[in-house]
C-alpha positions as CSV (number, residue, x, y, z in Angstrom):
1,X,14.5,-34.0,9.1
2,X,12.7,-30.7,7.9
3,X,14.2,-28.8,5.0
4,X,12.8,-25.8,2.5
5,X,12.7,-26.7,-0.9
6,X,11.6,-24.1,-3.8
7,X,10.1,-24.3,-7.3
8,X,6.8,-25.9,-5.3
9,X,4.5,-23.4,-4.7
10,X,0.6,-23.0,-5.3
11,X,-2.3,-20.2,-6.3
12,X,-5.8,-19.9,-6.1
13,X,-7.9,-19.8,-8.8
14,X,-11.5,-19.0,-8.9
15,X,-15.1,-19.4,-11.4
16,X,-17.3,-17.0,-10.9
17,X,-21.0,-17.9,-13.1
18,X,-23.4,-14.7,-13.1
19,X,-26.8,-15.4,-13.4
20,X,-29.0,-14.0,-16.0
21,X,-29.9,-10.4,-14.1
22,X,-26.2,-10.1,-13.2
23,X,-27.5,-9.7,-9.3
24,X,-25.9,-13.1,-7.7
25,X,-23.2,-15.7,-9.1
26,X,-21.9,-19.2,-8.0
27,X,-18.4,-19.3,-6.8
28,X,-15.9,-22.3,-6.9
29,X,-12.4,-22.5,-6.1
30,X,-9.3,-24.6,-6.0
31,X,-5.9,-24.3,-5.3
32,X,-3.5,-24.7,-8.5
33,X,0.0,-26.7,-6.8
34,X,3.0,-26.4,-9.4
35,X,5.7,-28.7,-8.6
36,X,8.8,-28.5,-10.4
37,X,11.0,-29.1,-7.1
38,X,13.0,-31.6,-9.0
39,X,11.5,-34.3,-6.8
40,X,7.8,-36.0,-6.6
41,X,6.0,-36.2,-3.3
42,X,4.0,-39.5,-3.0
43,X,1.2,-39.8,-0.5
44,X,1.7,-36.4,0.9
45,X,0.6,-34.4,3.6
46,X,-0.6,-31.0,2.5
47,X,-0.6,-27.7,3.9
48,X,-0.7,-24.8,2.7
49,X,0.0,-20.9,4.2
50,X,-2.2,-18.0,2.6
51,X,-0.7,-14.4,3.2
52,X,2.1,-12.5,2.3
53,X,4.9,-14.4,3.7
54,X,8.2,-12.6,3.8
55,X,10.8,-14.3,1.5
56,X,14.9,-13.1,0.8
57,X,14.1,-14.8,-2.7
58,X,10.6,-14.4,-4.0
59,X,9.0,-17.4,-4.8
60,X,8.5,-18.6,-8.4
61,X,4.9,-17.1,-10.0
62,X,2.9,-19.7,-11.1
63,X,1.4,-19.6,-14.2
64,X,-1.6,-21.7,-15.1
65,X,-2.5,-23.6,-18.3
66,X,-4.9,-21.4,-20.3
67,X,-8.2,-23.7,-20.2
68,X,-6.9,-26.0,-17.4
69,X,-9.5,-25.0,-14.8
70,X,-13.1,-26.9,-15.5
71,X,-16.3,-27.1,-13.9
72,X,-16.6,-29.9,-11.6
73,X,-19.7,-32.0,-10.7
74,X,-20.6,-33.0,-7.5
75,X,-19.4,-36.3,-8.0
76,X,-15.9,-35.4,-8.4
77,X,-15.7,-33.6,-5.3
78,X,-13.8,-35.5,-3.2
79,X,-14.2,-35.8,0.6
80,X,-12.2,-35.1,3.5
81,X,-11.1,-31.4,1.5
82,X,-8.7,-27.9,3.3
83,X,-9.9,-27.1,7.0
84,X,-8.5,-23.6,7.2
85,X,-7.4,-21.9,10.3
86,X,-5.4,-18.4,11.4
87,X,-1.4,-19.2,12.0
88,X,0.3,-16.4,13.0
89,X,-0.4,-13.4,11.0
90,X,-1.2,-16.0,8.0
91,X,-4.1,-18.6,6.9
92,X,-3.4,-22.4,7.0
93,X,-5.3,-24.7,4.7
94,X,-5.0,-28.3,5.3
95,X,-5.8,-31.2,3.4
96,X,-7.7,-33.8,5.2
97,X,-6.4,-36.5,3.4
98,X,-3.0,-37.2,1.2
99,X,-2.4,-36.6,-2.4
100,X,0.7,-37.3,-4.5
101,X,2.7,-34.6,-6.2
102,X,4.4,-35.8,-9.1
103,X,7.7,-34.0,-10.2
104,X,7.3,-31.1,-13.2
105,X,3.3,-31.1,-12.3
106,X,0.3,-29.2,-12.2
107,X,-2.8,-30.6,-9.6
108,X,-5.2,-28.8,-9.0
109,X,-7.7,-29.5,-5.9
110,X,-11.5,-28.0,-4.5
111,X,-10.2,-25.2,-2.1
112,X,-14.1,-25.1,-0.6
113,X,-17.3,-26.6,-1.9
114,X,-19.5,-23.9,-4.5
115,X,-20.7,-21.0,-2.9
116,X,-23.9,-20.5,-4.5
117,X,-26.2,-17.3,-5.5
118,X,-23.5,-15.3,-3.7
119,X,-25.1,-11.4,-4.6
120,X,-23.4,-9.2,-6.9
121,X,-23.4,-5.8,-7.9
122,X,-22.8,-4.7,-11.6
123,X,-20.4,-1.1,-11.5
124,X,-19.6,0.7,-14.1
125,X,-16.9,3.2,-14.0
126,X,-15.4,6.0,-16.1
127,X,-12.3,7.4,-15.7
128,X,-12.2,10.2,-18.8
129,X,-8.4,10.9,-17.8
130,X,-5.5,8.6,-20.4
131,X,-4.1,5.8,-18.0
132,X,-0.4,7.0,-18.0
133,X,-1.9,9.7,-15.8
134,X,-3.7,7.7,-13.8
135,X,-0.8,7.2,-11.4
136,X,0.5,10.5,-12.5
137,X,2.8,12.1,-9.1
138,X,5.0,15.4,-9.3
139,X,7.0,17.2,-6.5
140,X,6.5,20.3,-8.2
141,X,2.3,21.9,-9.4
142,X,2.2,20.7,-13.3
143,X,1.3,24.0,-15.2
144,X,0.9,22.7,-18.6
145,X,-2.4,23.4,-20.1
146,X,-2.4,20.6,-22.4
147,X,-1.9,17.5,-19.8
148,X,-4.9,15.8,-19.5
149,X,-6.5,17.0,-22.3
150,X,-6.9,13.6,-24.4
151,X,-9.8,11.6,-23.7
152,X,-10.6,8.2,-22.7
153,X,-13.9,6.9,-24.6
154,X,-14.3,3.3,-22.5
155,X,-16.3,2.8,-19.4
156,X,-14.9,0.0,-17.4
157,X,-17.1,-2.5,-16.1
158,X,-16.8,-4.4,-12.7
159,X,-18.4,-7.2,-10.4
160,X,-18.5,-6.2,-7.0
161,X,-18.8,-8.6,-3.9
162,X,-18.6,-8.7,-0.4
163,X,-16.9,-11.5,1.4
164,X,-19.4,-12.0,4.3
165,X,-21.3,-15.0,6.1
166,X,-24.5,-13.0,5.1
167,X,-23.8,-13.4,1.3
168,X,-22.6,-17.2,1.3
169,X,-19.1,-16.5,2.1
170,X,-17.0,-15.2,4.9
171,X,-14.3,-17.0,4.5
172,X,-10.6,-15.7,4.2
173,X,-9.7,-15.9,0.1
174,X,-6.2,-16.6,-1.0
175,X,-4.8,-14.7,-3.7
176,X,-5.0,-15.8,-7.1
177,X,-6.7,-15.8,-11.0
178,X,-10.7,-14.8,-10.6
179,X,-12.2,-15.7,-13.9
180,X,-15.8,-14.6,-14.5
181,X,-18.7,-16.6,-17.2
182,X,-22.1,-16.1,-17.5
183,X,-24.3,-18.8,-18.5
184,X,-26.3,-18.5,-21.8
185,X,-30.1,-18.8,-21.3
186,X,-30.1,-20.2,-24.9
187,X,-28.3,-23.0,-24.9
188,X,-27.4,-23.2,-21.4
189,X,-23.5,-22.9,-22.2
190,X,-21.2,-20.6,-19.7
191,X,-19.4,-17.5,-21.7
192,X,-16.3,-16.0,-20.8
193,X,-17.0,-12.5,-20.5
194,X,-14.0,-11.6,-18.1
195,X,-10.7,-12.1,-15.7
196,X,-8.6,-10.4,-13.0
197,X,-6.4,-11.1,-10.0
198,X,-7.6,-10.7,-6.7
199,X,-5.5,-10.1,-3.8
200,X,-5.8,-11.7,-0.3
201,X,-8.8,-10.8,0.8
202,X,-9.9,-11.5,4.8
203,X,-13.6,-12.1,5.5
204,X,-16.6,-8.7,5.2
205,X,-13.7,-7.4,2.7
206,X,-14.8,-6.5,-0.4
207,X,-13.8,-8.0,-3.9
208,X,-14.1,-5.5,-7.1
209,X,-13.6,-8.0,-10.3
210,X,-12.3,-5.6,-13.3
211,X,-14.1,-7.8,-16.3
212,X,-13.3,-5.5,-19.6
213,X,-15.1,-2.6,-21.2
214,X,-18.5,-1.7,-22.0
215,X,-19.9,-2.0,-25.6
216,X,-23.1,0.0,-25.4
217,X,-21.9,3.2,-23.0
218,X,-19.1,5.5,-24.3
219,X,-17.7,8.6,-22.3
220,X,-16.2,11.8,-23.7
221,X,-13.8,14.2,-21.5
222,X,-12.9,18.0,-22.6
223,X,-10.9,20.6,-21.2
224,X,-13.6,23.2,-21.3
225,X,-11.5,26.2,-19.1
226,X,-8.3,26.8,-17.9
227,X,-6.4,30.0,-15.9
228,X,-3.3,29.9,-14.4
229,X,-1.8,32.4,-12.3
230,X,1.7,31.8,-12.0
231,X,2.8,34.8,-9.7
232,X,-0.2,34.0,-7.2
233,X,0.2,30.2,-7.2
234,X,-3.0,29.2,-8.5
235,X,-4.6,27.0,-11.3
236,X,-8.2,27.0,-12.4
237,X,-9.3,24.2,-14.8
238,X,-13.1,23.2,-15.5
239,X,-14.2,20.1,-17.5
240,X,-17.2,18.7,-19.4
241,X,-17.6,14.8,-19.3
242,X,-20.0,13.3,-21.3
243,X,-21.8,10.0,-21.1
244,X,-23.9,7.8,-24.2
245,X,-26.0,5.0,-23.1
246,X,-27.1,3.0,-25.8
247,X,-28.3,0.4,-23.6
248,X,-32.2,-0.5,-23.7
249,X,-32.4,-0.1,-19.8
250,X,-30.8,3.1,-17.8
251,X,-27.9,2.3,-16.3
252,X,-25.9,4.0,-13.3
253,X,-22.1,5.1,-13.8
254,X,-19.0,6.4,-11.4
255,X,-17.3,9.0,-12.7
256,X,-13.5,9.0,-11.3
257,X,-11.5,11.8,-11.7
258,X,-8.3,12.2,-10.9
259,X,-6.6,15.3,-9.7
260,X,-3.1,15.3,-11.3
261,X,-1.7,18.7,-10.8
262,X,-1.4,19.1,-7.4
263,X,-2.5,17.8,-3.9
264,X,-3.8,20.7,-2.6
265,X,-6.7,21.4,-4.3
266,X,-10.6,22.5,-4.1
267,X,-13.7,21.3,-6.0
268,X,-15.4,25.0,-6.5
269,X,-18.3,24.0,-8.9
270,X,-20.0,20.6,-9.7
271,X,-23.3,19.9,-11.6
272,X,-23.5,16.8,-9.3
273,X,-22.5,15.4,-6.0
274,X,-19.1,14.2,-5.3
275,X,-17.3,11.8,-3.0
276,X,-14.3,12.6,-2.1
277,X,-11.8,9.0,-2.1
278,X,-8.1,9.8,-1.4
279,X,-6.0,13.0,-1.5
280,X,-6.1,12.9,-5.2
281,X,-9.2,11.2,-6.5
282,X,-13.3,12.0,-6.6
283,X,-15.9,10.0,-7.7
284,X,-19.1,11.5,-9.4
285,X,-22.1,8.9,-9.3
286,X,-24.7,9.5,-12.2
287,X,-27.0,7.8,-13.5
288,X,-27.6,7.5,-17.5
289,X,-31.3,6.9,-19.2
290,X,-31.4,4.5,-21.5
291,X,-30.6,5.5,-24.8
292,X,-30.0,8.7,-23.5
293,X,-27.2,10.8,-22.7
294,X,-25.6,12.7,-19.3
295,X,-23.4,15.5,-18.9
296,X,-21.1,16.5,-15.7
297,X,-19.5,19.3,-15.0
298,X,-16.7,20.4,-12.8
299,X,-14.2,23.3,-11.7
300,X,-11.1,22.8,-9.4
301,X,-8.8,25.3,-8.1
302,X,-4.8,24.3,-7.3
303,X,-2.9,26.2,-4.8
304,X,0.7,25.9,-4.0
């Protein structure tokens, strides 16, 4: 007999350890299981399906003990671990051996053995414009002057990796928790500096980590121009963004702007290159001297 049960369902979760130039990291995984089916599953055999399977009734999100996940050492792996494989349009995992699911339970078990000095790339990223405008869309041009006009100060900073055979990895990564520590030359303890959901993510993908906010590097955004002609369906607006880097060491920043008024529009001035990303959003790549500071510039024209 075969029957579908709910309330037991699973996540990944991940440790990420930078190393001390922030260039490369160790990865390990495991798969967090959360059974509170009502029944316990003795001697089991587990498999488990990675993608986005589509469900009348969403499955229960599983939440994870705050501290649960440890480092392992080698001796506590245990053999005979998940053999992944495609299904379908999906990702199997199998366990090569049983394990034992006791009712109202959290187990967690190695998804794949450490993936060691896996290379990393620092980013940093300022996006001057307030968040609720972030995701700011209109069916109609927004005229008002003042939108936009408050500044965000923080510059965001990310770990970016790519999922390839080449770097360690390759393999296909199930959604879940990605926590991120960096080990403390001093003492040799691992810091917390960091934590974000990834999604899944198939092999020579790329995984940005968000990990928090900058302490040393502060933007500033101003509204330095704006002309609107109403009657001939046009908007001018210029800006002035500003970047402090009171770091020792220079560092290199994206500037993201997004263009909130309208989806036609045209960059007509720019004190430095931009890359053009979607139909609403450029990026402005600078870099920042240490203890120094940068300024951009920029005009865009809306028509409608």
């Amino acid at each position: 007999m075969t029957y579908q049960t709910d309330s037991l369902t699973w996540r990944a979760d991940y440790n990420v350890t930078v190393n001390v130039d922030d260039d490369a990291a160790d990865i390990g995984a495991w798969v967090t299981i959360l059974n509170q089916s009502g029944a316990a599953y003795p001697d089991a055999k587990l498999k488990l399906v990675a993608g986005d399977v589509q469900r009348i009734k969403p499955p229960q999100q599983v939440y994870a003990v705050q501290g649960m996940l440890r480092e392992m050492d080698a001796s506590e792996a245990r053999p005979a671990g998940f053999a992944e494989k495609s299904f379908f349009e999906y990702h199997l995992y199998t366990l090569g051996r049983t394990t034992s699911l006791a009712n109202n339970s959290t187990k967690q078990i190695e998804l794949f053995a450490p993936k060691l000095n896996v290379p990393v790339d620092k980013t940093y990223v300022y996006c001057g414009v307030p968040e609720q405008l972030r995701f700011w869309t209109t069916d109609n041009p927004n005229q008002d002057q003042n939108l936009g006009t408050d500044s965000n100060k923080k510059v965001d900073v990310y770990l970016l990796l790519t999922n390839s055979e080449s770097n360690g990895l390759g393999i296909p990564l199930p959604a879940g928790r990605i926590r991120v520590y960096k080990r403390d030359e001093t003492d040799g303890s691992r810091e917390f500096i960091g934590e974000d959901v990834i999604q899944h993510t198939p092999k020579d993908e790329k995984v940005m980590i968000k990990l928090g906010s900058a302490f040393d590097i502060v933007g500033e955004r101003r509204q330095t121009d704006f002309n609107a002609n109403y009657n001939g369906h046009v908007i001018t607006e210029s800006f002035e963004i500003k970047l402090r880097n009171h770091k020792k060491e220079a560092v290199h920043v994206i500037v993201k702007e997004n263009l909130y008024r309208w989806n036609n529009w045209e960059i007509t001035a720019s004190s430095d290159k931009w890359e053009k990303q979607d139909f609403r959003t450029i990026h402005i790549p600078v870099d920042v001297p240490a203890d120094g500071e940068r300024t951009v510039t920029y005009s865009v024209k809306y028509t409608w």
